[in-house]
PDB file of N, CA, C, O and CB in Angstrom:
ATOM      1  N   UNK A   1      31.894  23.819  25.166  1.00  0.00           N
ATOM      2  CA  UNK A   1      32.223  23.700  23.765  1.00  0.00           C
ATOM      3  C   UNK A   1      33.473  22.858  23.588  1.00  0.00           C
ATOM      4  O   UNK A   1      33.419  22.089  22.629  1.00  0.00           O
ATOM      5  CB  UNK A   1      32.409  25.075  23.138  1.00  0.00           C
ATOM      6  N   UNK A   2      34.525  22.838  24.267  1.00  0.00           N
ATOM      7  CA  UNK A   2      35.577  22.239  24.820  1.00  0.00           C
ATOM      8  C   UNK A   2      35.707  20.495  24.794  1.00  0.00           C
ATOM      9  O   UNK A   2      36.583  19.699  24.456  1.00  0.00           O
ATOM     10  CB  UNK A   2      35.534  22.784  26.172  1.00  0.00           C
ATOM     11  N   UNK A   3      34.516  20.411  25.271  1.00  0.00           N
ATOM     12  CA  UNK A   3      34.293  18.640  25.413  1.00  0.00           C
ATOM     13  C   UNK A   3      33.663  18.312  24.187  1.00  0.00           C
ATOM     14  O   UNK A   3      34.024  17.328  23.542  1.00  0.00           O
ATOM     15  CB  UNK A   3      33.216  18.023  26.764  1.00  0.00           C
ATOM     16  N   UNK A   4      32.858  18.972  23.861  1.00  0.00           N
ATOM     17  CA  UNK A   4      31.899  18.943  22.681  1.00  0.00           C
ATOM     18  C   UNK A   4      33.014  18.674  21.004  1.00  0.00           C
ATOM     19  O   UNK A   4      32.597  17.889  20.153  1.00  0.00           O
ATOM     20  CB  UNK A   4      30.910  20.775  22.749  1.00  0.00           C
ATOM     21  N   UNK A   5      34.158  19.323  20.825  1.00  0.00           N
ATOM     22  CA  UNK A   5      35.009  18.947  20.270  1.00  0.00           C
ATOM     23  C   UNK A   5      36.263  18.149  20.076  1.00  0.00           C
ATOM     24  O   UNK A   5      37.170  18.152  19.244  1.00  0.00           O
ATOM     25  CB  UNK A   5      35.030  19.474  20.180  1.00  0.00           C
ATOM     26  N   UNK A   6      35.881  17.243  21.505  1.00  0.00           N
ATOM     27  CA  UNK A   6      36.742  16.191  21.801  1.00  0.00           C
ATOM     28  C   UNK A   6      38.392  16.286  21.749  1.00  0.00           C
ATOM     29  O   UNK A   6      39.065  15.397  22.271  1.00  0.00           O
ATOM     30  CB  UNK A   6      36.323  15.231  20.939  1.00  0.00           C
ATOM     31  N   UNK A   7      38.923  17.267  21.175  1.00  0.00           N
ATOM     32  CA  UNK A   7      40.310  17.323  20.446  1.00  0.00           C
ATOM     33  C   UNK A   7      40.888  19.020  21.361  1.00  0.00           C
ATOM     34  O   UNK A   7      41.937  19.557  21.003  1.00  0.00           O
ATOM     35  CB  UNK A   7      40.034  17.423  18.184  1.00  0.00           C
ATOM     36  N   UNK A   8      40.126  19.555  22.354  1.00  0.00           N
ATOM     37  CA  UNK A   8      40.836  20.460  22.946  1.00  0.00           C
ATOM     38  C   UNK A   8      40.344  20.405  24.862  1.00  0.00           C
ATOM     39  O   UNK A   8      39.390  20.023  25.540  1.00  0.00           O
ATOM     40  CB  UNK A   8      40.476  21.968  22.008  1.00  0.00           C
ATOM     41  N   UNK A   9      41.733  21.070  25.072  1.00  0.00           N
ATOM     42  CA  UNK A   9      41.388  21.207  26.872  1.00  0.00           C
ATOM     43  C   UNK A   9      41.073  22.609  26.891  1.00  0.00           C
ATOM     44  O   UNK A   9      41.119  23.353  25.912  1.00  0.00           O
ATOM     45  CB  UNK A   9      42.832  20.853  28.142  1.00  0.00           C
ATOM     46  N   UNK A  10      40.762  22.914  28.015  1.00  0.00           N
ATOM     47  CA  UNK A  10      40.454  24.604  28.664  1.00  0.00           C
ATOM     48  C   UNK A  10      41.502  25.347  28.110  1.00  0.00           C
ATOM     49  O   UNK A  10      41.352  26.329  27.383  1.00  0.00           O
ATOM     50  CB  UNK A  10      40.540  24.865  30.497  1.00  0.00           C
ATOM     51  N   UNK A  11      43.169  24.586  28.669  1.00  0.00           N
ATOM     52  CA  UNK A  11      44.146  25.337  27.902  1.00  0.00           C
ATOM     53  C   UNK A  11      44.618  25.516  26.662  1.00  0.00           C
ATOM     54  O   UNK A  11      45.518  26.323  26.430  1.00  0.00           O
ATOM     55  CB  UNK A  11      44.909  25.171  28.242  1.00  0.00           C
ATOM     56  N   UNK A  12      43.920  24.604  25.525  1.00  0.00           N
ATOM     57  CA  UNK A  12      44.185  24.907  24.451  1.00  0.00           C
ATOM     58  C   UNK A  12      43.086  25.984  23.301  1.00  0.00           C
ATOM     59  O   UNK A  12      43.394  26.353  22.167  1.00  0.00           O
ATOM     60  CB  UNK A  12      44.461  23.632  24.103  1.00  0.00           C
ATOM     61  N   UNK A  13      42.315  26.164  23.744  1.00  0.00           N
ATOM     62  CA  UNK A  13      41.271  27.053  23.220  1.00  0.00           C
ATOM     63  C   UNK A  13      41.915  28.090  22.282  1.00  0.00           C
ATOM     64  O   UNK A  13      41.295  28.540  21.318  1.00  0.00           O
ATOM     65  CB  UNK A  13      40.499  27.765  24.394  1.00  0.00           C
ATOM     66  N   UNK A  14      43.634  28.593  22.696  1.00  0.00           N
ATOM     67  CA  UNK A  14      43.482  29.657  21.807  1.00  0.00           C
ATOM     68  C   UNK A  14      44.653  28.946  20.428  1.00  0.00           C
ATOM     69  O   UNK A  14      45.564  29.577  19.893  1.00  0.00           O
ATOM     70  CB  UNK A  14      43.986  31.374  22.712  1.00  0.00           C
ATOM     71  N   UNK A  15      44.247  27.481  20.130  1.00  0.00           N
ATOM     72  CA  UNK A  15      44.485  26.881  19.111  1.00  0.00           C
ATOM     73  C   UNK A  15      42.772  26.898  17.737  1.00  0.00           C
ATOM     74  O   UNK A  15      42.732  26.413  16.607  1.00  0.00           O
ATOM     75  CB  UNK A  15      45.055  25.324  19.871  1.00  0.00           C
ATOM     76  N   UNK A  16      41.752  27.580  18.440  1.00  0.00           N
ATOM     77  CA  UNK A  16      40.832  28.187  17.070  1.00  0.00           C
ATOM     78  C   UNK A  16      41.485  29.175  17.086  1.00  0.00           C
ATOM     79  O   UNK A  16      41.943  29.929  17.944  1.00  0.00           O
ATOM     80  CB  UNK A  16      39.163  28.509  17.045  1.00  0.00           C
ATOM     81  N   UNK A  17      41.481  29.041  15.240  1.00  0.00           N
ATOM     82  CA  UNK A  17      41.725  29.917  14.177  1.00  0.00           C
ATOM     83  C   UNK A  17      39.928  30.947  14.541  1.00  0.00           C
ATOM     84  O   UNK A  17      38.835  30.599  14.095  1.00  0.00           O
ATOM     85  CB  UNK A  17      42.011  28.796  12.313  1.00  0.00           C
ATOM     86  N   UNK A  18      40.203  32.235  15.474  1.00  0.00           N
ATOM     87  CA  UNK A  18      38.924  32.993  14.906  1.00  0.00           C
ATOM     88  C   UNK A  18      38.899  33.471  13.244  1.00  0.00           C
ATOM     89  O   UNK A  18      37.759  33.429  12.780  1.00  0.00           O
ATOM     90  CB  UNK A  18      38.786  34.396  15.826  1.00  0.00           C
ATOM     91  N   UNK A  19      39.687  33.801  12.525  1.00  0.00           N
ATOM     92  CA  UNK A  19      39.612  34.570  11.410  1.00  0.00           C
ATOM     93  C   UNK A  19      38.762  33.943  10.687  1.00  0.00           C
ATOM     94  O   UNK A  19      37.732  34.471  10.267  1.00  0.00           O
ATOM     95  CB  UNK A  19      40.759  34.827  10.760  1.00  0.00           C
ATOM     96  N   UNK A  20      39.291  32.080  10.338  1.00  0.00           N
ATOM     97  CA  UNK A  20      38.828  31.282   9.464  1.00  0.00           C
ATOM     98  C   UNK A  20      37.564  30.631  10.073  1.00  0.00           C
ATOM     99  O   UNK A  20      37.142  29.688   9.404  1.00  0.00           O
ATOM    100  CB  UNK A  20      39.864  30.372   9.051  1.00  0.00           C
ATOM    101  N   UNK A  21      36.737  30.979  11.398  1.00  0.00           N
ATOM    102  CA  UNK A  21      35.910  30.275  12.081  1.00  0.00           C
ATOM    103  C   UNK A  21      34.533  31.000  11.919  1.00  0.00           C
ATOM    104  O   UNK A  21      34.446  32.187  12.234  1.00  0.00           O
ATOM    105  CB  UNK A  21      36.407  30.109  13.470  1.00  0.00           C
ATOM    106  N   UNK A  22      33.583  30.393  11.492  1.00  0.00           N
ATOM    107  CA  UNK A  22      32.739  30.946  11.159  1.00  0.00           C
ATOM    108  C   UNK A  22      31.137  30.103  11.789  1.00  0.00           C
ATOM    109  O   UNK A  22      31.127  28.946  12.210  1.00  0.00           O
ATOM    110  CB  UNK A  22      33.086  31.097   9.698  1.00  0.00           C
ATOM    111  N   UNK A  23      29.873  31.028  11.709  1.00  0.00           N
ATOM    112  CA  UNK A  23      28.664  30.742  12.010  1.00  0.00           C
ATOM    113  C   UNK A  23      28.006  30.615  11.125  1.00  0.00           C
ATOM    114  O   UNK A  23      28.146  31.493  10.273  1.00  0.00           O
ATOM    115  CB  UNK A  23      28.162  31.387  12.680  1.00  0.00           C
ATOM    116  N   UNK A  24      26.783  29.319  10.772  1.00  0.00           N
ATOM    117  CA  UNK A  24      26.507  30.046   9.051  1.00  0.00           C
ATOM    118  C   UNK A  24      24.867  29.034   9.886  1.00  0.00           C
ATOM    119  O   UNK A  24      24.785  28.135  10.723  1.00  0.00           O
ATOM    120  CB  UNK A  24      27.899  29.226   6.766  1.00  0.00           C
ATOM    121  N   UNK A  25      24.358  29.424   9.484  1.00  0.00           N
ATOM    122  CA  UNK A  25      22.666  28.784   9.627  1.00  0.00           C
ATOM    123  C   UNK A  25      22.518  28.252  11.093  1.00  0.00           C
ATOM    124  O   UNK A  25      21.765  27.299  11.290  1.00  0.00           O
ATOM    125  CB  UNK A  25      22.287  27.275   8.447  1.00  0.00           C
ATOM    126  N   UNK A  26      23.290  28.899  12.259  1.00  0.00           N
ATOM    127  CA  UNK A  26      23.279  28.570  13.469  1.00  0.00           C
ATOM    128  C   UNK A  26      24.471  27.571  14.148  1.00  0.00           C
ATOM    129  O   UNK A  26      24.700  27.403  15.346  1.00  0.00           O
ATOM    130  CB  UNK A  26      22.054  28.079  13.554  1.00  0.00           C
ATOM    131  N   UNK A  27      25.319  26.817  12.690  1.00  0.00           N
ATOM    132  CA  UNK A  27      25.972  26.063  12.831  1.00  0.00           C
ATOM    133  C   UNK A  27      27.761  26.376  12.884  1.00  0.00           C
ATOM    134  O   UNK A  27      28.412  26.901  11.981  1.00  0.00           O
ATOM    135  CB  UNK A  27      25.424  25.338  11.976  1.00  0.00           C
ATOM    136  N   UNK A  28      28.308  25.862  14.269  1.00  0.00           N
ATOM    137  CA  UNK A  28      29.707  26.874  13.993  1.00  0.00           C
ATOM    138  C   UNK A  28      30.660  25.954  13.676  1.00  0.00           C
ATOM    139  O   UNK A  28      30.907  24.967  14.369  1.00  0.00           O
ATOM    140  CB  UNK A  28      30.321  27.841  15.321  1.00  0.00           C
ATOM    141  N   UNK A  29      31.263  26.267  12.547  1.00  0.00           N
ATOM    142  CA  UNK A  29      32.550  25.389  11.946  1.00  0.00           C
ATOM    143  C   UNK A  29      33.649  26.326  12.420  1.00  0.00           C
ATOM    144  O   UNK A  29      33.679  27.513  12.093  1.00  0.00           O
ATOM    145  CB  UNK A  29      32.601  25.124  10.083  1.00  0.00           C
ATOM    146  N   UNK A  30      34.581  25.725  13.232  1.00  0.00           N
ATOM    147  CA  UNK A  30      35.532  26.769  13.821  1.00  0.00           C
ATOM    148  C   UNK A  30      37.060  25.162  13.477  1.00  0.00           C
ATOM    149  O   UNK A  30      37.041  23.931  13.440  1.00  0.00           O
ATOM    150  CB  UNK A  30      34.903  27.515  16.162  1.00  0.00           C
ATOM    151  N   UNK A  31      37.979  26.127  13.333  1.00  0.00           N
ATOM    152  CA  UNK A  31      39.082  25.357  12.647  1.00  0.00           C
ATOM    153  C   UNK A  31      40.248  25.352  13.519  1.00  0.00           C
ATOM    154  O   UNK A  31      40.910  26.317  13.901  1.00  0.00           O
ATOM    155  CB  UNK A  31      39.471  25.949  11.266  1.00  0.00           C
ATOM    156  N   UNK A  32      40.377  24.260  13.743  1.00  0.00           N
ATOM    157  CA  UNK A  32      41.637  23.676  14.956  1.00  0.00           C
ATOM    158  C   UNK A  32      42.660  23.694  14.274  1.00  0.00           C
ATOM    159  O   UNK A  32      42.750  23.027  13.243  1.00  0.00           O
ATOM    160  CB  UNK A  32      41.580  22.111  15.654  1.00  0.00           C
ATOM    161  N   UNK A  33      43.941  24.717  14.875  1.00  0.00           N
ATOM    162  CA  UNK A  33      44.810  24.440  14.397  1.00  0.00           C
ATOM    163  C   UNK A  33      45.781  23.701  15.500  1.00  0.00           C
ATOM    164  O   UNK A  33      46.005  24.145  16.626  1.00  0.00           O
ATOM    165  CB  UNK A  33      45.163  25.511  13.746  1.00  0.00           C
ATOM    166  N   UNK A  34      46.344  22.415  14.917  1.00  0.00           N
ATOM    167  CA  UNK A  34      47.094  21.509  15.468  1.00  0.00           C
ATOM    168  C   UNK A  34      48.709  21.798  15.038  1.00  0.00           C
ATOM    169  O   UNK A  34      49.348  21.337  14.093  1.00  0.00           O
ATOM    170  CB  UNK A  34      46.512  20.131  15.033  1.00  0.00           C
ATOM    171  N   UNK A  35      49.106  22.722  16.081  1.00  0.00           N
ATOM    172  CA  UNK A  35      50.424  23.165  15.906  1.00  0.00           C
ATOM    173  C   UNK A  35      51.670  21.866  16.208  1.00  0.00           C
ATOM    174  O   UNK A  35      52.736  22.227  15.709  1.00  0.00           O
ATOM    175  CB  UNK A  35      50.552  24.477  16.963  1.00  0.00           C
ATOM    176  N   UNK A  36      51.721  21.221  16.524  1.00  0.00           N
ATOM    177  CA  UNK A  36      52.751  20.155  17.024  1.00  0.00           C
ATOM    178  C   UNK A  36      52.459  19.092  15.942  1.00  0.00           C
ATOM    179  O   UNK A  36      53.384  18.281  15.910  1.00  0.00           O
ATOM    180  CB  UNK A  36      52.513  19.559  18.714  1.00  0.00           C
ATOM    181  N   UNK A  37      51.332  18.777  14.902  1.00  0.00           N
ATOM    182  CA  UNK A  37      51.432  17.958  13.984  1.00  0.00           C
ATOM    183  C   UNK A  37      51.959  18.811  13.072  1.00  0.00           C
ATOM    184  O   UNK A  37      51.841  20.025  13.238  1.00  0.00           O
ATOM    185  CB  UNK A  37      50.311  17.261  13.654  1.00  0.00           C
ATOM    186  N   UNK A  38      52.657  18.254  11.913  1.00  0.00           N
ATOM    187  CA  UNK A  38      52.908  19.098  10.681  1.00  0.00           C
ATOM    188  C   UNK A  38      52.332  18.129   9.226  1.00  0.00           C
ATOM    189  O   UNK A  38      52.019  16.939   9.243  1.00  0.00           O
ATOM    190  CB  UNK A  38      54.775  19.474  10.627  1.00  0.00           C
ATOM    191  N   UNK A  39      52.322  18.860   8.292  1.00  0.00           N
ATOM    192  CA  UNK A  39      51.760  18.213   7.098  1.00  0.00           C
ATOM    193  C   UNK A  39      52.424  18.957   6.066  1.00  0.00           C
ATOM    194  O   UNK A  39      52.170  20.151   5.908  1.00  0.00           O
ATOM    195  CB  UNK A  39      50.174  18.244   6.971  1.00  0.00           C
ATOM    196  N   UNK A  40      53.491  18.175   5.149  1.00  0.00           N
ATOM    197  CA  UNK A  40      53.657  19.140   4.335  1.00  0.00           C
ATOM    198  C   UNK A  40      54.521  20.354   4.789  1.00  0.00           C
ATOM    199  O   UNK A  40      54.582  21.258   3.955  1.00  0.00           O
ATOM    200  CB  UNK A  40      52.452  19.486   3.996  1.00  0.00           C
ATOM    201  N   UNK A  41      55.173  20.537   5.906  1.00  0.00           N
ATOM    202  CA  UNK A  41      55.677  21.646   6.729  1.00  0.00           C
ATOM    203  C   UNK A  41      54.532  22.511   7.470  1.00  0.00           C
ATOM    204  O   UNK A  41      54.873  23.212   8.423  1.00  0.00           O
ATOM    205  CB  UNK A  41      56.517  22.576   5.802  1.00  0.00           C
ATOM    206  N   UNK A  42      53.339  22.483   7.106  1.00  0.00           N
ATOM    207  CA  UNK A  42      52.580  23.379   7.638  1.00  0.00           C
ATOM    208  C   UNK A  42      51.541  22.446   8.959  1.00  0.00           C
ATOM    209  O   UNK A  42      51.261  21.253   9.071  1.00  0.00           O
ATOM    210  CB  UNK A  42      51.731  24.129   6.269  1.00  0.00           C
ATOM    211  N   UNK A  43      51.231  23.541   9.710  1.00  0.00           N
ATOM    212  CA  UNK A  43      50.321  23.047  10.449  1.00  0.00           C
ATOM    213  C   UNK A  43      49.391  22.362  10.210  1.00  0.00           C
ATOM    214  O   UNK A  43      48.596  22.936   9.466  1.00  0.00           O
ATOM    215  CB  UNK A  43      49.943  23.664  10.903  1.00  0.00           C
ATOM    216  N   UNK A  44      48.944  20.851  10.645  1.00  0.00           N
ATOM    217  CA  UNK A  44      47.491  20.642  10.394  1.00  0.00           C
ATOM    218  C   UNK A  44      46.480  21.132  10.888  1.00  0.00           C
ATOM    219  O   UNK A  44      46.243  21.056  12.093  1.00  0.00           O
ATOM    220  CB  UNK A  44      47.201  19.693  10.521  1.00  0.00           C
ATOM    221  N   UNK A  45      45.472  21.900   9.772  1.00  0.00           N
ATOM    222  CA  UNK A  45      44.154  22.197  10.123  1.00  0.00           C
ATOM    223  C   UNK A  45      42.608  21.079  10.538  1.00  0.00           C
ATOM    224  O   UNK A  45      41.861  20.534   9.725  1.00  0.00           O
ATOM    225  CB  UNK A  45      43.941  22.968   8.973  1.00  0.00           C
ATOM    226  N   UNK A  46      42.557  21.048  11.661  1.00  0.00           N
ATOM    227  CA  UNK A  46      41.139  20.029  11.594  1.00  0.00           C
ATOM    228  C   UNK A  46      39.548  20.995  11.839  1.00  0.00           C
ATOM    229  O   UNK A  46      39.200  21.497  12.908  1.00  0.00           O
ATOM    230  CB  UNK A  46      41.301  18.664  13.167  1.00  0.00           C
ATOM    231  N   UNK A  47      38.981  21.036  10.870  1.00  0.00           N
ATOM    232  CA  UNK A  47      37.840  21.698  10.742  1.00  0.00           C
ATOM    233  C   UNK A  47      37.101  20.614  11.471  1.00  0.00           C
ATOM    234  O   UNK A  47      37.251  19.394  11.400  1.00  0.00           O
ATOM    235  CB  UNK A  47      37.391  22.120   9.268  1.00  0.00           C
ATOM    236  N   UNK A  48      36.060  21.513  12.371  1.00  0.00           N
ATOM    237  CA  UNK A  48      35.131  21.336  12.997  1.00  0.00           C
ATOM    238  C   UNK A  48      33.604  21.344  13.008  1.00  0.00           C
ATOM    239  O   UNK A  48      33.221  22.512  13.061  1.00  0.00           O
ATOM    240  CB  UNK A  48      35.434  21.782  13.508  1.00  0.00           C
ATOM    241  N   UNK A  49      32.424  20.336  12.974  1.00  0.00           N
ATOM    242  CA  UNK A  49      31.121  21.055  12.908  1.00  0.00           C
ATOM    243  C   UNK A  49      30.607  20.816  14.037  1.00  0.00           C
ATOM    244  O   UNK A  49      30.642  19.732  14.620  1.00  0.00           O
ATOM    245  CB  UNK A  49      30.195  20.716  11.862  1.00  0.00           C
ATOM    246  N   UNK A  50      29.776  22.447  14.650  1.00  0.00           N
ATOM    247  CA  UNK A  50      29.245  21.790  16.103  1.00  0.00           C
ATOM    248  C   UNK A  50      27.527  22.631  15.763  1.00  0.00           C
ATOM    249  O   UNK A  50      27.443  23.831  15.505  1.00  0.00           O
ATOM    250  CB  UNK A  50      30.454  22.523  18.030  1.00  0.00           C
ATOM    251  N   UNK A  51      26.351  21.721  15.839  1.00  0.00           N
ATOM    252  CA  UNK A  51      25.115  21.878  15.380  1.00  0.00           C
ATOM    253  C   UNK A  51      23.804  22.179  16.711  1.00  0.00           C
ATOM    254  O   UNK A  51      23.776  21.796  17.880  1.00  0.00           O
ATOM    255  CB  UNK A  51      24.921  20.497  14.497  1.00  0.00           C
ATOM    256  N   UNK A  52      23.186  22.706  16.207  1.00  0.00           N
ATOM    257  CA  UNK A  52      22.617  23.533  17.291  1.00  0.00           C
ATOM    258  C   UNK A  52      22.144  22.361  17.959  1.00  0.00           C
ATOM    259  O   UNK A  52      22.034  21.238  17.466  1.00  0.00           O
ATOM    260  CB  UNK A  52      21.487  24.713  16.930  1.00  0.00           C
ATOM    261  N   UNK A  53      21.842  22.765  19.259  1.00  0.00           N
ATOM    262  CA  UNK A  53      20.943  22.483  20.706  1.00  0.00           C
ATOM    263  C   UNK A  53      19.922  22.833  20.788  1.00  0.00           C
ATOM    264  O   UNK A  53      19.689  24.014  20.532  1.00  0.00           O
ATOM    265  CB  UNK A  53      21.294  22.953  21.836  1.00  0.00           C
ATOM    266  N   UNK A  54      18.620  21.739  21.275  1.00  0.00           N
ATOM    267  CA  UNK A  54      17.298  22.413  21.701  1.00  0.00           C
ATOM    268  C   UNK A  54      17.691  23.344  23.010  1.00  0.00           C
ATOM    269  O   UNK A  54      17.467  24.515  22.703  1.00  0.00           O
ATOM    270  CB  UNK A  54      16.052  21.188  22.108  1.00  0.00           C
ATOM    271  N   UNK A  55      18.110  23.261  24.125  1.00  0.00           N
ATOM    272  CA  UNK A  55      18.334  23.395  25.446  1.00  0.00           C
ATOM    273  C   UNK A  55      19.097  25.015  25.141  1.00  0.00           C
ATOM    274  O   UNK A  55      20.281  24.758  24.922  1.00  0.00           O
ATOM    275  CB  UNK A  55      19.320  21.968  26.208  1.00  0.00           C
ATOM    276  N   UNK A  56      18.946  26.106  25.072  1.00  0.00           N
ATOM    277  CA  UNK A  56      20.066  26.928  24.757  1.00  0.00           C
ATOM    278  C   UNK A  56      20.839  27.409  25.923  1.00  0.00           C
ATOM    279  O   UNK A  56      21.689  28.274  25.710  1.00  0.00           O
ATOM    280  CB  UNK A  56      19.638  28.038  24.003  1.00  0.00           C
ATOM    281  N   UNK A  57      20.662  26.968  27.135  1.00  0.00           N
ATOM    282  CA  UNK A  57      22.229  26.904  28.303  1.00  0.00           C
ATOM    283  C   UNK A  57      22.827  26.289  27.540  1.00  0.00           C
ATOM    284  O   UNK A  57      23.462  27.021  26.782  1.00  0.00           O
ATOM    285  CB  UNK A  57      22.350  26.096  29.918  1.00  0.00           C
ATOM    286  N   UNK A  58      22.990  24.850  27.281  1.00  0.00           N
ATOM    287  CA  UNK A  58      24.170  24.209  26.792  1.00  0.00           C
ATOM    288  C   UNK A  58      24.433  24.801  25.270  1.00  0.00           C
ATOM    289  O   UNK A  58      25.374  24.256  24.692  1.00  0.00           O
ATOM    290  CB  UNK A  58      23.960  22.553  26.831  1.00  0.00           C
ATOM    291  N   UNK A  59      24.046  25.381  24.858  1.00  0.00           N
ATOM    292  CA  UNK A  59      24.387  25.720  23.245  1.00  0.00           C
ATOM    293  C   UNK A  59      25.708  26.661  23.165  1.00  0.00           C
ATOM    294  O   UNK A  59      25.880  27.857  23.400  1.00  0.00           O
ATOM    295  CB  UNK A  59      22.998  26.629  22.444  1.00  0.00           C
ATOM    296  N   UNK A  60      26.643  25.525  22.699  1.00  0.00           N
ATOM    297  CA  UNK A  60      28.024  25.734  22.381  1.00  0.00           C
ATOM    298  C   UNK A  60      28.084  27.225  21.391  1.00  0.00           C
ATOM    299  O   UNK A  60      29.066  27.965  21.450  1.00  0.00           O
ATOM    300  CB  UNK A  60      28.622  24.261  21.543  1.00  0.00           C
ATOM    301  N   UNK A  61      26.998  27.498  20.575  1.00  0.00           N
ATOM    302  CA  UNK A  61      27.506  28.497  19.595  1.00  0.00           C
ATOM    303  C   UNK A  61      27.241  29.735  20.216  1.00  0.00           C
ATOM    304  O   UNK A  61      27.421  30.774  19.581  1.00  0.00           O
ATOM    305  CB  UNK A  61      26.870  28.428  18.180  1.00  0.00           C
ATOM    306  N   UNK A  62      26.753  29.754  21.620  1.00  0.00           N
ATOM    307  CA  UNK A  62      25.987  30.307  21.960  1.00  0.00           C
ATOM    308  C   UNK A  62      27.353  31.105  22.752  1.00  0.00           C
ATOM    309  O   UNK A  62      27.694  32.288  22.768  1.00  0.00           O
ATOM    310  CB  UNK A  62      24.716  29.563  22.523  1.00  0.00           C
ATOM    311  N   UNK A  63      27.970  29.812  23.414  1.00  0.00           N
ATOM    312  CA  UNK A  63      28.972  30.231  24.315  1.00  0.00           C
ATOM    313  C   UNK A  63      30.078  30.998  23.365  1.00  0.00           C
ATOM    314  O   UNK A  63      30.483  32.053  23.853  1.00  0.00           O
ATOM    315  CB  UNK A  63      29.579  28.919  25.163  1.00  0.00           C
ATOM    316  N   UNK A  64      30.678  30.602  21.974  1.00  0.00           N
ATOM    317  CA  UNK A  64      31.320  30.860  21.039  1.00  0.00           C
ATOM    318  C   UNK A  64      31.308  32.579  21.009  1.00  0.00           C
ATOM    319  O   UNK A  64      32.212  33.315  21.407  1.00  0.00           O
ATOM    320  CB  UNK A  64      30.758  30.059  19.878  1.00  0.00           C
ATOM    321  N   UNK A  65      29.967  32.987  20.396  1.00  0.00           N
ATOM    322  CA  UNK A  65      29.727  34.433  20.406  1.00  0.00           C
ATOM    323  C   UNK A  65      29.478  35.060  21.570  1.00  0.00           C
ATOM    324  O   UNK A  65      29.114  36.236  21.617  1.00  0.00           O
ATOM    325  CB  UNK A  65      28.749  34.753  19.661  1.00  0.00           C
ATOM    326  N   UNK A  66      29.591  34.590  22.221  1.00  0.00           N
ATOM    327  CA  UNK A  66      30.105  35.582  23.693  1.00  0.00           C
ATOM    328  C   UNK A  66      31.271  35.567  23.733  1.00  0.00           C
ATOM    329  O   UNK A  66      31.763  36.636  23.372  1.00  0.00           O
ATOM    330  CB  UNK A  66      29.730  35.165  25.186  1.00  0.00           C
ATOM    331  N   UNK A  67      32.491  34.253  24.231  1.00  0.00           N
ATOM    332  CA  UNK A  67      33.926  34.508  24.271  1.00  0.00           C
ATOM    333  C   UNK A  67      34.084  35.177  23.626  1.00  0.00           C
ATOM    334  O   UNK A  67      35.226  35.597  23.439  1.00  0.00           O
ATOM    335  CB  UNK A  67      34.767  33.749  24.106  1.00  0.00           C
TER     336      UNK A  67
END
């Protein structure tokens, strides 16, 4: 899921927001928070869409609701 969102490593994973991250029709929009940019004083948020897989080993949302 990691590569799949281009914008995190292994070690940054616990930069998703779970609260604001959600599953909705199979599809998981989970929200990066980018602590070292600021906007406004506040963190920038970069929302994410990651859309299902035929193959379900590789299915990122899959891995999501397990972690």
């Amino acid at each position: 899921m990691l590569s799949v969102t281009g914008s995190l490593s292994a070690s940054d994973i616990h930069r998703i927001d779970d609260q604001r991250s959600h599953i909705k029709k199979g599809v998981l929009n989970p929200v990066i928070i980018a602590i070292k940019e600021k906007r406004g004083g506040h963190p920038v948020e970069k929302p994410c869409q990651i859309n299902l897989h035929v193959d379900i080993i590789i299915f990122p949302v899959n891995a999501y609701i397990v972690y």
